[in-house]
C-alpha positions as CSV (number, residue, x, y, z in Angstrom):
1,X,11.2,-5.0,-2.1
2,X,8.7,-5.4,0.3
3,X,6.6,-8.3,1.4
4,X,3.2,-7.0,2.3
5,X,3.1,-7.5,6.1
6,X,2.7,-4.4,7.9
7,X,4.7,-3.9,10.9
8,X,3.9,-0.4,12.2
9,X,1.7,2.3,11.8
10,X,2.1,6.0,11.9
11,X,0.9,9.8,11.6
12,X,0.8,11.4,8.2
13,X,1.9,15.0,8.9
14,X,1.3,16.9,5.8
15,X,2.4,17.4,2.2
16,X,4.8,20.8,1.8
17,X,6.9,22.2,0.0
18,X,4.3,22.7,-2.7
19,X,3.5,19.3,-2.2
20,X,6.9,17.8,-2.8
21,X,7.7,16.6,0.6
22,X,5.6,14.5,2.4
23,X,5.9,14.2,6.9
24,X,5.2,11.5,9.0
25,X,5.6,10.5,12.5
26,X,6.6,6.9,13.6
27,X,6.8,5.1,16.4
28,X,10.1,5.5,18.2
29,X,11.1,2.1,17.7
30,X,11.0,2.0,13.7
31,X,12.4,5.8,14.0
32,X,15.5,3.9,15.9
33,X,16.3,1.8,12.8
34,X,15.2,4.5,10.1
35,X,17.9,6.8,8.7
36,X,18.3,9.4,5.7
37,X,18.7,7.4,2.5
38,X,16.6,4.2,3.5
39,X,13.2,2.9,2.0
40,X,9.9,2.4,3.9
41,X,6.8,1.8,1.9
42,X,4.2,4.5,3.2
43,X,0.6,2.1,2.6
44,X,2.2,0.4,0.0
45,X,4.3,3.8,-1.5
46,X,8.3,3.1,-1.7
47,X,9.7,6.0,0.1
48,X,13.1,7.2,0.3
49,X,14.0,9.2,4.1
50,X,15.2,12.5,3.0
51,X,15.5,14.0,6.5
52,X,14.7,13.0,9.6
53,X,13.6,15.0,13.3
54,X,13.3,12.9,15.9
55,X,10.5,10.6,15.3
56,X,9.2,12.9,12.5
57,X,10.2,11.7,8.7
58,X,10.3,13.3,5.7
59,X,9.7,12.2,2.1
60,X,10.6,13.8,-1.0
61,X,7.6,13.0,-3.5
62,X,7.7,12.8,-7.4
63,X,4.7,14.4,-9.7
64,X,4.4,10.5,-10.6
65,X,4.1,9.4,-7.1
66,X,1.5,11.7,-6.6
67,X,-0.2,11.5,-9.5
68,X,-0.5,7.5,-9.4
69,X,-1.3,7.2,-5.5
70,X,-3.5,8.4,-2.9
71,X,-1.0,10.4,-0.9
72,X,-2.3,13.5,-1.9
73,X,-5.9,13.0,-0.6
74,X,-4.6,12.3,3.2
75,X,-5.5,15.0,5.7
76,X,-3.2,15.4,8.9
77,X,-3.5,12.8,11.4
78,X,-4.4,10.4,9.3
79,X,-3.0,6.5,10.1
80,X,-0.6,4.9,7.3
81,X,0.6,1.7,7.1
82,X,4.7,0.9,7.3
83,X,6.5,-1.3,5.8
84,X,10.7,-1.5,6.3
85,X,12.1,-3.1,3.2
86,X,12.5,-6.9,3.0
87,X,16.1,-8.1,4.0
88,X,17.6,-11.8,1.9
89,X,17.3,-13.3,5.0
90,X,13.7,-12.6,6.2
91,X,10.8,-14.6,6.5
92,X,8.4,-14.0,3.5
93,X,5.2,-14.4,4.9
94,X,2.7,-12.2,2.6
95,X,4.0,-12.2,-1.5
96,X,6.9,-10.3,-3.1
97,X,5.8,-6.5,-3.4
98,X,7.6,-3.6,-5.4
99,X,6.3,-0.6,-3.5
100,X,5.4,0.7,-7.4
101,X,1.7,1.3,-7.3
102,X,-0.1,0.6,-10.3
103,X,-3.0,2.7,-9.5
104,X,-6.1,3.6,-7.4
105,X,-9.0,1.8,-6.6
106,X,-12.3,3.0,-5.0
107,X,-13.8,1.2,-2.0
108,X,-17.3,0.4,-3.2
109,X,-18.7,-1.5,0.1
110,X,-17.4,-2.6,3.4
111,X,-19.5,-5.8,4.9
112,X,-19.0,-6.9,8.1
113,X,-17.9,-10.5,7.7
114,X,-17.4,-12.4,11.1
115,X,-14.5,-13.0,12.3
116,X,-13.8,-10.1,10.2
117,X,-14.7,-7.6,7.4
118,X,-14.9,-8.3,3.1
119,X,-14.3,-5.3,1.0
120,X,-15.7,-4.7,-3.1
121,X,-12.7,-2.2,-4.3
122,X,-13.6,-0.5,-8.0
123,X,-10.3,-1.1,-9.6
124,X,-9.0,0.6,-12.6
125,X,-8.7,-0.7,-16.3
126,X,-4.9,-0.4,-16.6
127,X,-4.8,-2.6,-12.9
128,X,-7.3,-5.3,-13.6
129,X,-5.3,-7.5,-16.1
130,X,-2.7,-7.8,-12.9
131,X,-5.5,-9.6,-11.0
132,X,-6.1,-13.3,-11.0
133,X,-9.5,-15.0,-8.6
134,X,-7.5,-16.1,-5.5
135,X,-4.0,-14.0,-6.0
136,X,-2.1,-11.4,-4.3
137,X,-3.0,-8.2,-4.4
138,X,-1.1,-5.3,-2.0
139,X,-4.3,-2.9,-0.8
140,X,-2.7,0.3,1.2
141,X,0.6,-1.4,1.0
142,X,-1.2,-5.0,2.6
143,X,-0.9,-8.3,1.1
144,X,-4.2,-9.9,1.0
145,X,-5.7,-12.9,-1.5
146,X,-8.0,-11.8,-4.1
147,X,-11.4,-13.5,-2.9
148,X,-13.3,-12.5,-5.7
149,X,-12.8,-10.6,-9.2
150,X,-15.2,-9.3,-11.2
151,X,-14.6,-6.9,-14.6
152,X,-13.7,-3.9,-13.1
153,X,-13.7,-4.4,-9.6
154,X,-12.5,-7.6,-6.8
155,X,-13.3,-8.2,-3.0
156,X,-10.9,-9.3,-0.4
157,X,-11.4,-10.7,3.2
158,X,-10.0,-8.6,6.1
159,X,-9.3,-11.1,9.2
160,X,-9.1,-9.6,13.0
161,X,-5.2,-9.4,13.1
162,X,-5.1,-7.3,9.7
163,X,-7.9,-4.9,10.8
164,X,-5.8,-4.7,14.1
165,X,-2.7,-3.9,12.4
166,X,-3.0,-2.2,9.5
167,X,-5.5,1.3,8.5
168,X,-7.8,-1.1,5.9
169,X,-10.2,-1.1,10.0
170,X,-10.8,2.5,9.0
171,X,-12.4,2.4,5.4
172,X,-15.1,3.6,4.2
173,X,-17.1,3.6,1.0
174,X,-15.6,5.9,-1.7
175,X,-12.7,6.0,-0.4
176,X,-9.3,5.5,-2.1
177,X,-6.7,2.7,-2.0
178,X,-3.2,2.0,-3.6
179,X,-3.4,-1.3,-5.6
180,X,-0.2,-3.0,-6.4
181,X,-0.1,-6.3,-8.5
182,X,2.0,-9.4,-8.0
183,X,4.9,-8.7,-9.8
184,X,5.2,-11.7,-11.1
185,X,1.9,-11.4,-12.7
186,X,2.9,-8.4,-14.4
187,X,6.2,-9.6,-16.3
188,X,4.2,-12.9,-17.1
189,X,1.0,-10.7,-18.5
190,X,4.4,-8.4,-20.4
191,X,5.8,-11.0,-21.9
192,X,2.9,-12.7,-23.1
193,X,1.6,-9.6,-24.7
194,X,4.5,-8.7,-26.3
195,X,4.5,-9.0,-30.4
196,X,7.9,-10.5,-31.1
């Protein structure tokens, strides 16, 4: 579990191993309290630690966490967002996030927005009924408020420290995002849709 606040960023290495293992290189400080066997959400990805060089991490990847994110369009060098996992006794400062992407969304536009930026993200029809006008939603792993929601796509405002902090500075139109909706959200909209 995850909270949506992004704490580091690093390098993405490469996918290997016939795209089964995915490299990244973190800051020294996170690769000090990183060990095989632990989670980190990789922009918004759950990730186990598989092995470990140094500051260089390495992540074994499923067809489905390929298949369902944007890992596999990431070219060396690139900048990902890191999350560690949320501990009981932390501060939960963004919303409750599973680290199970429910799909892609395109960025459609990117306005500059003083103090800050607004993006219009295309999102998919299996992701949309997770959305709600003015909830969460985790972009790249980043919890942000849903500003506005149209049919089949939403926009979110990006505030200084968040394009600081996080990769969402470096979009561009047509490019892709992992979406993840609030979990709660999701068992509400299971329930209710369930035919008893």
């Amino acid at each position: 579990m995850f909270t949506g606040l992004v704490c580091y960023q690093g390098k993405f290495i490469g996918l290997r191993k016939n795209r089964t293992e995915l490299g990244l290189e973190v800051p020294e400080e996170l690769a000090a309290r990183l060990e095989s066997g632990q989670s980190l959400a990789v922009d918004g990805v759950c990730l186990t630690v598989s092995r470990k060089e140094k500051n260089k991490f390495f992540f074994t990847l499923s067809r489905e966490s390929l298949d369902r994110t944007n890992l596999k369009d990431y070219r060396p060098g690139k900048n990902v967002n890191l999350e560690l996992p949320l501990r009981l006794n932390d501060f939960l400062g963004g919303h409750l996030v599973t680290g199970h992407i429910d799909g892609t969304g395109q960025v459609q536009e990117v306005k500059s927005r003083p103090p800050g930026k607004r993006l219009k993200i295309k999102v998919p029809t299996e992701s949309r009924k997770y959305l709600v006008d003015k909830g969460s939603v985790a972009v790249n792993g980043v919890s942000l408020t849903v500003a506005a929601l149209g049919p089949d796509w939403l926009e979110v405002e990006l505030i200084p420290a968040t394009l600081q902090a996080t990769n969402l500075n470096e979009l561009r139109p047509g490019d892709r995002v992992n979406l993840e909706g609030d979990i709660i959200g999701k068992y509400v909209y299971n329930f209710l849709s369930k035919k008893f």
